[in-house]
N, C-alpha and C positions, 0 to 999 in steps of 0.2 A: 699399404701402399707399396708397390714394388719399386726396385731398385733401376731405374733407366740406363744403363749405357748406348751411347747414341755415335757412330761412327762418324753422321752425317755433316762432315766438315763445310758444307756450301752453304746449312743451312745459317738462317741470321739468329737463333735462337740456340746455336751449340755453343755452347764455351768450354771447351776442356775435355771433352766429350761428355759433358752433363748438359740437362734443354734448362733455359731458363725460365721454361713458365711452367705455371703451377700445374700442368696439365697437359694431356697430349690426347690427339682422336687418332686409334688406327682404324684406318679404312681397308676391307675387303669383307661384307657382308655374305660371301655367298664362295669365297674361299678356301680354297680344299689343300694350297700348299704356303706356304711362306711367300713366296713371289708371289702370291694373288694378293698379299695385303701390301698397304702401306701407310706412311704418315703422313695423316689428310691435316697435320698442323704443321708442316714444312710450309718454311719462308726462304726464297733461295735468297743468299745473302748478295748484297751489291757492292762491289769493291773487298776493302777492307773493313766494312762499315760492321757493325755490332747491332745486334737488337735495341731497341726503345724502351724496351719493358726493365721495369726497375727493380724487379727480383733478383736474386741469386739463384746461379744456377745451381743444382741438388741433385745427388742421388738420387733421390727419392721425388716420384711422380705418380699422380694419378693420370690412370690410364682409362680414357673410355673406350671400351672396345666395338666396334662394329661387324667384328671376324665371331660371328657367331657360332662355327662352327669350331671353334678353339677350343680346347680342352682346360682353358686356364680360363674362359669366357663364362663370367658367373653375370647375369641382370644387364650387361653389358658393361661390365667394369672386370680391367685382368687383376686376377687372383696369383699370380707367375712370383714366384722368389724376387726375382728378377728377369730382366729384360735387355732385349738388343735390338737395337735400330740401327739398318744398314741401310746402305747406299752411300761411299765414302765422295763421288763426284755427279751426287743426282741435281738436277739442274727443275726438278718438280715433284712434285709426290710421289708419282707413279713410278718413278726411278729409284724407290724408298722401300724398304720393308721391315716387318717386323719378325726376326729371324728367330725369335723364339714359337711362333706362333707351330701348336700342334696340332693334327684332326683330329678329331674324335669319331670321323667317318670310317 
């Protein structure tokens, strides 16, 4: 399970820059750079308000990937040391990425 760091301060699932749940989907299927992908498990947060979810948040995430064409993209699950998820004022997924993500094109 790779190690997540997660920039994305708006989401309602960051705490600390760690995501609070046990899992995250990055989305860009068909993805040839870093900005083609992102986090299709971004919650934009509302106020001051925190996530719902009762976990802790962790380093450590599995990651399901959908960026196929990633070099870290084994059965659809990332293989990466670690990880980074930016977008520090994204206001929805698409404004999100996963900045580790490499071709293998």
């Amino acid at each position: 399970m790779p190690d997540l760091r997660c920039t994305v301060q708006t989401c309602a699932h960051n705490k600390n820059f760690y995501c609070d749940l046990d899992g995250i989907v990055v989305g860009g299927n068909s993805a040839k750079r870093a900005e083609e992908t992102c986090c299709d498990s971004f919650e934009e947060r509302k106020g001051d308000s925190y996530s719902n979810v009762t976990g802790e948040a962790s380093p450590k995430c599995k990651i399901d990937c959908k960026a196929t064409d990633c070099m870290y993209n084994e059965q659809c699950q990332c293989h990466a040391g670690k990880i980074s998820v930016e977008g520090s004022s994204a206001c929805r997924c698409g404004q999100t990425e996963c900045a580790t993500f490499k071709c293998e094109c």
